[in-house]
Structure formats: structure tokens, C-alpha cells
C-alpha positions in Angstrom: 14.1 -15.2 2.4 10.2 -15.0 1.5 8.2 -17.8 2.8 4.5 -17.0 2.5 2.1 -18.7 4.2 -1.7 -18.6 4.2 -4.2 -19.3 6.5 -7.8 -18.7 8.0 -9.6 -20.6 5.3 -12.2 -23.1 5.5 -15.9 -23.9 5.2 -18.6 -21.0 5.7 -22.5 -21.1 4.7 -24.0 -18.2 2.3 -24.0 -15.0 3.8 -20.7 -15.9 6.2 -17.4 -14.2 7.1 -13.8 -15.5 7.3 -10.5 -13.6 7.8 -7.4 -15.1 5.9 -4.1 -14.4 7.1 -0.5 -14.0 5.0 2.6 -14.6 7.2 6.5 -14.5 6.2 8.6 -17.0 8.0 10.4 -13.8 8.8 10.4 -9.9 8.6 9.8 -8.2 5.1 11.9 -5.1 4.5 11.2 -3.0 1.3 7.7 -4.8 -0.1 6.2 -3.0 -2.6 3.0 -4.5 -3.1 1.0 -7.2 -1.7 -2.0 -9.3 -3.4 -4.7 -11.6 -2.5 -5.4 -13.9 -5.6 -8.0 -16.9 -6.0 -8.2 -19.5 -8.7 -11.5 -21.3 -8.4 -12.0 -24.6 -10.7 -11.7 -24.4 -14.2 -11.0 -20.6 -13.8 -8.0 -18.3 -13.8 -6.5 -17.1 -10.9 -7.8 -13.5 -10.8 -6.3 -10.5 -8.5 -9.1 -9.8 -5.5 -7.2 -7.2 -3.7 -4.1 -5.3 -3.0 -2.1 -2.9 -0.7 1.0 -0.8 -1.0 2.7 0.1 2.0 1.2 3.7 2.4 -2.3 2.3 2.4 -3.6 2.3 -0.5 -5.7 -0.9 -1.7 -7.3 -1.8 -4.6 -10.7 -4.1 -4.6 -12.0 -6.1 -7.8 -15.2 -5.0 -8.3 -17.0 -8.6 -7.5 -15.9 -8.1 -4.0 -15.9 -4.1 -3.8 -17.6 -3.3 0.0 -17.7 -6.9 1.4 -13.8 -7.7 1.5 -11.6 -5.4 3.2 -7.1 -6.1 2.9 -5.4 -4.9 5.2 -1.8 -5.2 7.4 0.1 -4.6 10.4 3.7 -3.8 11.1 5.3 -7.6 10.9 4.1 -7.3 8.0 1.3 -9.5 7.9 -1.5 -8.8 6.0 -5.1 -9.7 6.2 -8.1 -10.6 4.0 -11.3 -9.5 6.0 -14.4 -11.3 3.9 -17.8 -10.7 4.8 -21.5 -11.3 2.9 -19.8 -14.8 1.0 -21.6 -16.7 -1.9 -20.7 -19.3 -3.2 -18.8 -17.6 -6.5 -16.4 -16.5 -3.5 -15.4 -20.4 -3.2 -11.6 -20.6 -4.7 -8.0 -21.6 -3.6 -7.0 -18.2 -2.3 -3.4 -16.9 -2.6 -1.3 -14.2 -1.4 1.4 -12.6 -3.3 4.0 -10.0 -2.1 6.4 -8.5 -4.7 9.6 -6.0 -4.4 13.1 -5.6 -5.4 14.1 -9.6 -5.2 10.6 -10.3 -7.2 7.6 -11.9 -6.8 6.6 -14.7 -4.1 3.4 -16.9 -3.5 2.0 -18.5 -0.7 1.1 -21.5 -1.0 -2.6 -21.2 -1.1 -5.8 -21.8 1.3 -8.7 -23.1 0.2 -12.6 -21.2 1.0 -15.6 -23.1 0.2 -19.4 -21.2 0.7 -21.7 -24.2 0.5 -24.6 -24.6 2.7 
């Protein structure tokens, strides 16, 4: 069973860091690909980052050297985000897809206000 659930989000001024986490209730066998989303108001949700399980990552290009995905063994996986504006603030969501499909967490919200 896949159970995501986000976390790490919150309130951070211009210029701030935060580190979201993505947990399964249990362990993942055979994940192909994992996804950090965000939807922010009136926009669609747009992909911010992935990882496949050999490494490789992929970075939008609005957040290219300032956000950095990554995961350990569990898997969990991480979304390191440094240097935030305020076009950063959105619902963020993680996504991890293989053989049974596709499954979202649930969401966690970042706001960069000051």
C-alpha cells in the first residue's frame, strides 16, 4: 500500500530555506520515479523536480541551483530549498509512480512572505 505523506512546510521570509520531506506509511519496493509538484493559486500544478532510483534528477528551470531532491534508502525522499521568493509560495506535492501507478501525497503548504 502507498500512503504518501508530506511534510517540512511552513512560513519562511525572502531569501529563506526549508527542507520538505515525502514518507510512505511503509517500505516502497520497485518505484520508478518520484516527483515534487506545487500548485500555487489560480495556477496549475507544475512538476519542480524528480528522481529515478539510480540518481538521476531533473530540476524545472525556475528552481535550477537553489532546490536540490534527493532520497535515502527507506525510501524517503527530500526537497532541499534554498534562496525562496515569494513565486516559490504553493501547496507542494509529492508523487511516486511504478508498476501499481501513480500516488500523491497529500500536500504541504510553503508560504515566502515577509
Amino acid at each position: 500500500q502507498v500512503h504518501l505523506v508530506e511534510s517540512g512546510g511552513g512560513l519562511v521570509q525572502p531569501g529563506g530555506s526549508l527542507r520538505l520531506s515525502c514518507v510512505n506509511s511503509g517500505r516502497i519496493f520497485g518505484w520508478k520515479v518520484m516527483g515534487w509538484y506545487r500548485q500555487a493559486p489560480g495556477k496549475d500544478r507544475e512538476l519542480v523536480a524528480s528522481i529515478i532510483p539510480n540518481g538521476a534528477t531533473y530540476y524545472a528551470e525556475s528552481v535550477k541551483g537553489r532546490f536540490t531532491i534527493s532520497r535515502d534508502n527507506a525510501p524517503k525522499w527530500f526537497l532541499e530549498m534554498k534562496n525562496l521568493n515569494s513565486e516559490d509560495t504553493a501547496i507542494y506535492y509529492c508523487k511516486v509512480g511504478g508498476p501499481w501507478g501513480d500516488n500523491w501525497g497529500q500536500g504541504t503548504q510553503v508560504t515566502v512572505a515577509s
